[in-house]
N, C-alpha and C positions, 0 to 999 in steps of 0.2 A: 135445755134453755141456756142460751148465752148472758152475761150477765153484761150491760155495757159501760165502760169507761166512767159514764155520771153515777150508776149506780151504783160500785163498788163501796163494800162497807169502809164507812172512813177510820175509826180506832182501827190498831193493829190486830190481829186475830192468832190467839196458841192454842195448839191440841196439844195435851195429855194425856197418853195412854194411861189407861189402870190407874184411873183417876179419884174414882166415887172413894178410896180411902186410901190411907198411908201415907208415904214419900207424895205419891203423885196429889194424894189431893192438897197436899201443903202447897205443892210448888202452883198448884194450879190457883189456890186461894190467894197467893203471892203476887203473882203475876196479876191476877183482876183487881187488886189493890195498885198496881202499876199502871191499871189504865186499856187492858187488852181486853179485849171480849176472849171469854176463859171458853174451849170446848172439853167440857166433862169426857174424855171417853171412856166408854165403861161397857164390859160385856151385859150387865144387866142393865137395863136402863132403868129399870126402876129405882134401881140401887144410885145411878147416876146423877138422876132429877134430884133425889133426896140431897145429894151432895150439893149439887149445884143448889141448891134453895139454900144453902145455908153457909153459900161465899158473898162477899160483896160485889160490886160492879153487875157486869154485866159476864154472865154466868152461865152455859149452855149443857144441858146434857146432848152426846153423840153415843148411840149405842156403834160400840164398834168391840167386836172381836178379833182380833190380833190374828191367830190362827184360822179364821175363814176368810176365802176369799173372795164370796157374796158381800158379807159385813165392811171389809174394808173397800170394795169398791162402791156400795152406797155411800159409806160414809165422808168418801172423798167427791162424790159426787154431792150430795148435800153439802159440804163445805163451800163448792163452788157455785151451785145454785143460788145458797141463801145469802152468802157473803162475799165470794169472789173475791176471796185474798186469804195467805194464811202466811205469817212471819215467822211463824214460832214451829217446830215438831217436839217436842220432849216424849224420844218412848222410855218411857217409864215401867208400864207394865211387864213382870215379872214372875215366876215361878220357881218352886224351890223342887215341888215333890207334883205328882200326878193327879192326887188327889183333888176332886173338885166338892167333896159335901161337906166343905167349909172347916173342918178341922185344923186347928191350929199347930202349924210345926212348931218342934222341937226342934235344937242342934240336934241333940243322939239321931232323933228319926232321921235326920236329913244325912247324919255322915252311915248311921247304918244303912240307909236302902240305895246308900251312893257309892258304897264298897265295889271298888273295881273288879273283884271276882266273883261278885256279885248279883250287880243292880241288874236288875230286868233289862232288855235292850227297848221295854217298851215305855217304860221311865225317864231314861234318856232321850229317845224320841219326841218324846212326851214334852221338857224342858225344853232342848234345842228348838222345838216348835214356836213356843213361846217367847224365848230368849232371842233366840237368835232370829230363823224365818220370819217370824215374827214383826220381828224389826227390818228387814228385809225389804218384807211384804210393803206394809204400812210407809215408809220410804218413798221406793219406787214409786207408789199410786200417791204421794200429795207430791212428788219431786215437782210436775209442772207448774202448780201453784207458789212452790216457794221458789221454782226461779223468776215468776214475776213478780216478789216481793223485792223492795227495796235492798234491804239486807236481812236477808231469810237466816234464822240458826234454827241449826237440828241439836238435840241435846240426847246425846246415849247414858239411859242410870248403870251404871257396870258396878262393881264390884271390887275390892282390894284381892279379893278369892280368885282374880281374876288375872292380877300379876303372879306373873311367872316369878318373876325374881321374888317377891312377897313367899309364896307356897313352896319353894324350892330352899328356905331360910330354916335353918332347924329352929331357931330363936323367934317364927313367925305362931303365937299361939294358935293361930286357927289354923294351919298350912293341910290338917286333914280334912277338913270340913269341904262339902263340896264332889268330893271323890269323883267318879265320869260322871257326872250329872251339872250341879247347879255351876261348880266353878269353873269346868271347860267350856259351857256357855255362854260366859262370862269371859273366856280369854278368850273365845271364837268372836262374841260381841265386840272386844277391843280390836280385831284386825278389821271388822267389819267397819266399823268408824272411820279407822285409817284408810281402808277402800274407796269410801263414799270421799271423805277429806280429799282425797289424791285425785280422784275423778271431778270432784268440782273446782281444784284449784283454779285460778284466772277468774271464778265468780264471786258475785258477792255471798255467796253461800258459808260459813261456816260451819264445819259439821266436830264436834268434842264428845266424850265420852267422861262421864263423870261419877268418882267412888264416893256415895253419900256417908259410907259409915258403919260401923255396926249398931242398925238404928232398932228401936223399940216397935213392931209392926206385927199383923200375924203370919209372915214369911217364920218369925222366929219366936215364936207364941208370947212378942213381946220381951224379950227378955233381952231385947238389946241397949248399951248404953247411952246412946244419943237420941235425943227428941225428933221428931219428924220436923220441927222448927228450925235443929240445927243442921238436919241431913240437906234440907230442900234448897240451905244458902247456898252453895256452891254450885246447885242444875240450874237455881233463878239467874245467878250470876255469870253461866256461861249464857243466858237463854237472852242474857242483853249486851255482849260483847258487843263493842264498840269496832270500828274498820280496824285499829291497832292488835287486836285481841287474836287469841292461837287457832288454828285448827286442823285438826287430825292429833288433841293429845287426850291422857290422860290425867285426871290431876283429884285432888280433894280440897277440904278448906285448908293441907300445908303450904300445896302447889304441886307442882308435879308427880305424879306415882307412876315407879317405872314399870315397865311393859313384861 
């Protein structure tokens, strides 16, 4: 179905990956407070809907699974169908450990089954999937819709775990955390940003990569020390740069975080 010119949805339109909770559902409750018609994505969509019913505005569950790629081309196909526009990408969704029957990590878990002489090679697989392809994926298949936006941002959630110069710092307390798994996912995410950045230069696209923090979520059985409140300021605030604003960096609520 082509959607035509008169009928395009008129508010701006965001997806959020890995939305229905955490980081992403803040930034997505943020953003519908803004004015955007918010798309929930969320591998479960039951889990989705529940979310979205309980944002303001105008609020949408999209079942989308990151790592399939049936799920992401429906779901970029229904974005086009129903609304025919989409300004906003935030992938957000994320993985620490391989585990999907909802168990809550730990740091220990995460730096023990991330041990480089170690970790499974099917764990890592397992992350980079999500992390990285992942965001790859999901990209590539809204890219045409968000070059017909006005000024389209893509927003990548990364990681401090993620800077090299950060985990390379003896003085960096988490610098083990992460071992082959979550945080070279996380630094492969950050060239990947810079990829898409360099490739869409001359457009009005904007593509950032953003370190919320070490935030309170079940990535880290909660036990981090920032609110998902104060993680989500800085992905809302790349996800509305203005024509002046960066792209292809890194940065947090201080400003810049190096590579």
């Amino acid at each position: 179905m082509t959607i035509l010119p008169s009928m395009k949805h008129t508010s701006p339109v965001a997806l959020v990956t890995g939305a229905n909770k955490g980081i992403g559902q803040e930034i997505a409750r943020v953003l519908a407070t803004r004015g955007f018609t918010v798309l929930v994505g969320a591998r479960n969509l039951a889990r989705g809907e529940a979310a979205a019913r309980d944002m303001p505005g105008d609020a949408r569950a999209l079942q989308l699974d990151v790592t399939q790629a049936d799920s992401i081309a429906s779901a970029a196909a229904r974005v086009r169908d129903e609304l025919g526009r989409l300004d906003v990408l935030v992938n957000n969704a994320g993985i620490a450990r391989a585990s999907n029957d909802g168990t809550p990590s730990t740091i220990d878990d995460i730096q023990r089954e991330s041990a480089p002489s170690r970790a499974p090679l099917s764990l890592v697989r397992a992350v980079f999937e999500t992390n990285v392809f992942g965001v790859i994926a999901v990209t590539q298949a809204m890219l045409p819709l968000l070059r017909e936006a006005p000024a389209a941002r893509i927003v990548n959630v990364s990681s401090g775990l993620g800077s090299l110069t950060r985990i390379s710092a003896p003085e960096f307390a988490h610098r083990r955390v992460g071992g082959v798994t979550y945080a070279p996912s996380k630094t492969a995410l950050n060239a990947v940003t810079v990829a898409f950045a360099q490739e869409l230069e001359g457009t009005r696209i904007k593509v950032n990569a953003v370190c919320p923090g070490y935030t309170a979520t079940d990535l880290n059985n909660h036990s981090g020390t920032r609110s998902v409140a104060e993680a989500a300021r800085r992905p809302v605030e790349l996800a509305l740069l203005g024509p002046d604003g960066p792209t292809g960096s890194l940065s947090n609520d201080e400003g810049p975080v190096p590579w």
